[in-house]
N, C-alpha and C positions, 0 to 999 in steps of 0.2 A: 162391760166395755173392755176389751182388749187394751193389752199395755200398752203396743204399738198405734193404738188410735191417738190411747190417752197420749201419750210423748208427742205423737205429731197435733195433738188440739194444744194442749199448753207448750209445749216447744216450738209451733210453727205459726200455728194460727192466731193465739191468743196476743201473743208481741207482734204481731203484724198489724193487728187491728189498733195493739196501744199504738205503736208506730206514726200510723194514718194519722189518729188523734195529736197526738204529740206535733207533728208537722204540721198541720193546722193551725192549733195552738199559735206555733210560733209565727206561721204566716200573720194571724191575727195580731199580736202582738209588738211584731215589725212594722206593719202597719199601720197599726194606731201610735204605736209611740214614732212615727215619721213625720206626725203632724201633731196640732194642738188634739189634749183627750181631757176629756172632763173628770173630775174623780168617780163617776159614779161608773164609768168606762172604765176606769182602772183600779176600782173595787171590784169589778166582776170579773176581768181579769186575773187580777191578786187571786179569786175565790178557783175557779178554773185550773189556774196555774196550780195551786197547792194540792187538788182534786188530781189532778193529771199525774202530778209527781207521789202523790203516794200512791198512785198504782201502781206505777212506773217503781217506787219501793218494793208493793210489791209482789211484783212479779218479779225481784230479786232474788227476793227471801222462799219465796214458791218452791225454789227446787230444794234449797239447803233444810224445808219443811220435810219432802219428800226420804232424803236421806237418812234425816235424823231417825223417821218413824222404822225405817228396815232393820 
């Protein structure tokens, strides 16, 4: 794979797709906390949310991976 692929799959596409996920997420989120939620609604939630946000980690960490190794 070319470097230029590799840059535009985890530079463009991969945070696009967390993106999707992530706005989702919150739609759900919004939603259910709008109205009454049962705990078992917002244990799955809580699981999700934390799942979501260490991606979202990271693909922080992802590039600062990349530089180290050069």
């Amino acid at each position: 794979m070319t470097r230029l692929r590799r840059e535009v799959i985890f530079g463009i596409a991969i945070p696009f797709v967390y993106l999707v996920f992530e706005l989702g997420f919150t739609h759900q989120l919004v939603s259910v906390l709008s109205g009454t939620a049962s705990d078992e609604i917002l244990k799955g939630l809580e699981f999700w949310g934390r799942v979501i946000s260490g991606v979202g980690l990271g693909l922080v960490f992802f590039p600062a991976q990349s530089v180290l190794t050069l």
